[in-house]
C-alpha positions in Angstrom: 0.0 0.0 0.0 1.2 3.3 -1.1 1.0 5.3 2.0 -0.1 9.3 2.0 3.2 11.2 3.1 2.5 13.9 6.0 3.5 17.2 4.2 0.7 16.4 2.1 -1.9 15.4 5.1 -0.5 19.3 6.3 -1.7 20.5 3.0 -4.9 18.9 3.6 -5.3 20.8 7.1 -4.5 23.5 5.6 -6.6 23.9 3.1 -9.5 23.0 5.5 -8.7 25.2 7.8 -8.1 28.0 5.4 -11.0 28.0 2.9 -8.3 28.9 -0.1 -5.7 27.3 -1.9 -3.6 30.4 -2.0 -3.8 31.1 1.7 -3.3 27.8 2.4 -0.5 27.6 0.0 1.3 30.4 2.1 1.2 28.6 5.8 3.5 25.8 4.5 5.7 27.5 2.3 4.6 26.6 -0.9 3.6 28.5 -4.1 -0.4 28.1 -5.1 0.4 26.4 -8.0 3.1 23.6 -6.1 -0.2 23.6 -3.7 -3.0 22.9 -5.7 -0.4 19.9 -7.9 0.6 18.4 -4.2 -3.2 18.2 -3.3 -3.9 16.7 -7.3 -1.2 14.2 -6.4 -2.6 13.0 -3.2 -6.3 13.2 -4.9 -4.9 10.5 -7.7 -3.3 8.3 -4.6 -6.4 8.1 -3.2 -8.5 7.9 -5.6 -11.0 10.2 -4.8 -12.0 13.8 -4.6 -11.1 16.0 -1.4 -11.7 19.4 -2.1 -14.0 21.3 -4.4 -12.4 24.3 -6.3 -14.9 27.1 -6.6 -13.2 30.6 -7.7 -11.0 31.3 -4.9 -13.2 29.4 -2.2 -12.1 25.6 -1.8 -14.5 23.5 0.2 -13.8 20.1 1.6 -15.6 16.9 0.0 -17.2 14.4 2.4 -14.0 12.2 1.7 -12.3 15.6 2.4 -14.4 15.9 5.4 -13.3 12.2 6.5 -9.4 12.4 5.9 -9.0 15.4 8.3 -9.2 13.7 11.9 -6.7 10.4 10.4 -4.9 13.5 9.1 -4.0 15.1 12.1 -4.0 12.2 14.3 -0.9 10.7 12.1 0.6 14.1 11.8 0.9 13.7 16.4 1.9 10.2 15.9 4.8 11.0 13.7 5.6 13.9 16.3 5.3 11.4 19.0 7.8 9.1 17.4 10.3 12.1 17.4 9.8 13.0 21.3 10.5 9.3 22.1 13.1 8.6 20.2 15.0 11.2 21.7 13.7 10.7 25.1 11.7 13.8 25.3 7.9 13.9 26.4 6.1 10.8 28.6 7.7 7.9 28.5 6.7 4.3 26.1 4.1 2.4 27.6 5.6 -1.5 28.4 4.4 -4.4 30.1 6.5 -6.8 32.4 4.9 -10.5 33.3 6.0 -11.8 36.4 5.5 -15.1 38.2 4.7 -16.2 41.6 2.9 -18.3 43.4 -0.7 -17.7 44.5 -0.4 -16.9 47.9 2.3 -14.5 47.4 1.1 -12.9 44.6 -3.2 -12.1 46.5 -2.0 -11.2 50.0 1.1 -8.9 48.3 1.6 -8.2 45.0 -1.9 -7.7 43.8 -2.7 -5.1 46.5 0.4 -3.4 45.1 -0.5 -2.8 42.1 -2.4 0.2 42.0 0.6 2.2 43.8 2.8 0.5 41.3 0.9 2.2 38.5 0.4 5.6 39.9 4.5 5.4 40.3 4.7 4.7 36.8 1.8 4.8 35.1 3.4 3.8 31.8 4.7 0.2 33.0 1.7 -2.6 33.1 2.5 -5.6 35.4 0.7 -8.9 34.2 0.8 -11.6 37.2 1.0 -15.4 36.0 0.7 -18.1 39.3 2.1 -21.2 39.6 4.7 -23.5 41.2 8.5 -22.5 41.0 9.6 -25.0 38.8 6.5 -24.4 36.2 7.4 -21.0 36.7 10.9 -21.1 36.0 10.2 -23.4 32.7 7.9 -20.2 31.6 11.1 -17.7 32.6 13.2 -19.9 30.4 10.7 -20.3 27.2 10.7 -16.5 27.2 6.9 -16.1 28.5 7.7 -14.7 31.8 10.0 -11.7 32.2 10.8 -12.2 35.8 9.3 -14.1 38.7 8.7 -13.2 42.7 10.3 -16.5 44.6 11.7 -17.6 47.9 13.2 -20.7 46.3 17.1 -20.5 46.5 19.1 -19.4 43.9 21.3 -22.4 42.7 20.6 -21.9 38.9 23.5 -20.1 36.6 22.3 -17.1 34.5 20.0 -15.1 36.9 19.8 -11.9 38.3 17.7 -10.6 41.0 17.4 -8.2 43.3 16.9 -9.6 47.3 13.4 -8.2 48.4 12.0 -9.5 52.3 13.1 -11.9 54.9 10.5 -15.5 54.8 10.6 -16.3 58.7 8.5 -19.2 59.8 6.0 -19.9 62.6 5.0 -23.5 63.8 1.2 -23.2 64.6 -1.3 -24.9 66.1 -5.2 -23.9 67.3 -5.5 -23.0 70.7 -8.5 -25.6 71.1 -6.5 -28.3 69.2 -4.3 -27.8 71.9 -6.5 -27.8 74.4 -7.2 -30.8 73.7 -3.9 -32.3 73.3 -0.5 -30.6 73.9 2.4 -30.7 71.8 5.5 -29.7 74.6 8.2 -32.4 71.8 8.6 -35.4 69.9 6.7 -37.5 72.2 4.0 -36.3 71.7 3.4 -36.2 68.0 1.7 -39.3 68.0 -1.2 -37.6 69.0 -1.2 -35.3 66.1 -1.9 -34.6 62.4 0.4 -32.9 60.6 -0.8 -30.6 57.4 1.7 -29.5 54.6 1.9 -28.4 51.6 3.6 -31.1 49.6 5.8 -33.9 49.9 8.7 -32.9 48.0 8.9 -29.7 49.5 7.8 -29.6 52.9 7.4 -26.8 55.1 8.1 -28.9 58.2 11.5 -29.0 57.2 12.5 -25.4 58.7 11.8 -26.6 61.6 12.8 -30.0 61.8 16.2 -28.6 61.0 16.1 -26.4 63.7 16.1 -29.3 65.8 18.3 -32.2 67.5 19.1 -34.8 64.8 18.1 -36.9 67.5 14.6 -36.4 67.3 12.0 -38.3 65.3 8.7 -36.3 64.6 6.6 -39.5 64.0 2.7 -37.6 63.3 -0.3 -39.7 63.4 -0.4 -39.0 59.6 0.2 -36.0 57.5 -2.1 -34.2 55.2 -0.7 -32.3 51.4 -2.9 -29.7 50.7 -0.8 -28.3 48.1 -1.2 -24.3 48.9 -0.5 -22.8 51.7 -3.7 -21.4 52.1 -5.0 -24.4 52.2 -2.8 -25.6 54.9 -3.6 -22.5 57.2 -7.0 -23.1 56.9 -7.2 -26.8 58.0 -5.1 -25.2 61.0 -7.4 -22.9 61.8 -10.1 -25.4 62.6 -8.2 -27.1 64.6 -7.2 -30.2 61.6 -3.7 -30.4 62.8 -0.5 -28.0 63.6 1.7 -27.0 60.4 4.7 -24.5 59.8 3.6 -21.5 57.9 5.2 -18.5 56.5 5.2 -15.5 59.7 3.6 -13.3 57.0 1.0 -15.0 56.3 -0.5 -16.3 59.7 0.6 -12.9 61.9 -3.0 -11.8 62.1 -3.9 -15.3 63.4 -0.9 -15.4 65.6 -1.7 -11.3 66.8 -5.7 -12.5 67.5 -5.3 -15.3 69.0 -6.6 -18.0 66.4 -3.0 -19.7 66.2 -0.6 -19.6 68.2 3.0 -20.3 67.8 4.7 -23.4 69.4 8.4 -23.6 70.2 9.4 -20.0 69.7 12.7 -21.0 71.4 13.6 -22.9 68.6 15.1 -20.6 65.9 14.8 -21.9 62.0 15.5 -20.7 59.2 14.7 -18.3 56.6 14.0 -17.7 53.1 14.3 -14.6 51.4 12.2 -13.5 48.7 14.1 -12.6 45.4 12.5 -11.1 42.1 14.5 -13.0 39.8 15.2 -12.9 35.4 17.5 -14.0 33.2 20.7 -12.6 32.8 21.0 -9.9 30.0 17.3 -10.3 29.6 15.9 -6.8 27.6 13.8 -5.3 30.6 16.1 -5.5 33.1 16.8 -2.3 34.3 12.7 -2.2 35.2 13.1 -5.3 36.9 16.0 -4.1 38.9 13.5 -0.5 39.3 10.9 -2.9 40.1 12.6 -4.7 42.7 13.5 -1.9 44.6 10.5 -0.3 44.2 8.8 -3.9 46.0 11.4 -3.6 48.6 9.6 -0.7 49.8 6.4 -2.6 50.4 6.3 -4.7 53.9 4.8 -8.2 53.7 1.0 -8.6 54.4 
């Protein structure tokens, strides 16, 4: 397709706006007779009629009528492309599609969204959940540009920028315990433990915390698979598990949980928004990070 150039959409405008080929003629800086042969020229592209020559009084066509909004709208976008190409005016809108996993992602990255936009209102953030190593298969194919995780970093070729301290909290329902204590190892008979899975269990923090002597032998143990899940079979009192601090400290401040053997120290994640090394956007993922850093846990 033989695209209109834009001195001859200016031509168009002005002739519109001026009624008169010769006045017209005079705002861009060209004779009336290099005028009315540059309108001719774009009349034959187009096929079609735009103005009707009267005397000295021109008058747009309704094809005349319909080129001028296009006309000026591609006359902006071609100064648009100057401003941005030399870094003047608002910056280019972009997107950036990060990963996490679900609980992470509704208790603290979607509320952060809107203040993420108002910061910079230019930069979209598109959320994808999922487990770490389905997440990490997306990062590599290319379909996520970074992802939000507290798994550690053993993997060559990534960058990230540290973001909050994962502390953990083994929890229990007061009337669960009420009903049965759990003061050690002994007494885990009388229990159910609940977790997320089996390959990756959150018990581990704090069995690690403890003697190598101990055995932790639960009645039987329950994979919910989320730890959502998990906190919510706690809450009514289905067994004890070890959950992220963040995630149960409104529990643990109100009295539905409560914590059991806050002696024992265990230890901590941190979460990391991650991407691949020398990927394209990342400078905003480094802004980005920081920019999360800010935000507390909730």
């Amino acid at each position: 397709m033989n695209l209109p150039d834009l001195d001859s959409l200016r031509c168009v405008l002005a002739a519109a706006e001026s009624a008169s080929f010769r006045a017209a003629a005079a705002r861009v800086g060209l004779s009336p007779a290099a005028f009315s042969e540059r309108i001719k020229r774009l009349e034959d592209q187009l096929e079609t009629t735009l103005f009707v020559r009267g005397g000295r009084q021109v008058e747009p066509t309704p094809a005349g009528r319909r080129l001028i909004g296009p006309a000026r709208d591609a006359i902006a976008a071609a100064a648009r492309c100057i401003t941005q190409a030399r870094g003047e005016g608002r910056p280019p809108p972009f997107r950036l599609r990060l990963g996490t996993r679900f609980e992470l992602g509704l208790s603290w990255l979607v509320p952060a969204l809107d203040g993420l936009r108002v910061a910079r209102p230019e930069r979209t953030i598109d959320l994808y959940f999922g487990e770490s190593d389905a997440l990490f298969d997306r990062l590599n194919a290319g379909r996520l540009d970074g992802l939000v995780s507290s798994v550690r970093v053993d993997r060559s070729g990534l960058a990230y920028v540290p973001l909050h301290e994962e502390d953990y909290a083994l929890c229990a329902a007061p009337a669960l315990l009420a009903d049965r204590a759990l003061r050690g190892p002994d007494d885990a008979p009388a229990h159910r433990l609940i977790d997320t899975q089996p390959d990756l269990p959150l018990f581990r923090y704090f069995r690690d915390a403890r003697s190598a002597d101990e055995v932790w032998a639960f009645a039987e143990v329950e994979h919910m698979g989320t730890i959502a899940a998990v906190r919510a079979r706690v809450r009514v009192g289905a067994g004890v598990a070890v959950l992220p601090r963040y995630f149960v400290a409104d529990d643990l401040s109100t009295g539905r949980l409560v914590q059991l053997f806050d002696d024992t120290e265990m230890p901590t994640d941190r979460f990391r928004l991650l991407w691949l090394a020398g990927a394209p956007l990342a400078q905003e993922l480094r802004a980005l990070g920081e920019a999360l850093r800010g935000r507390p846990l909730a």
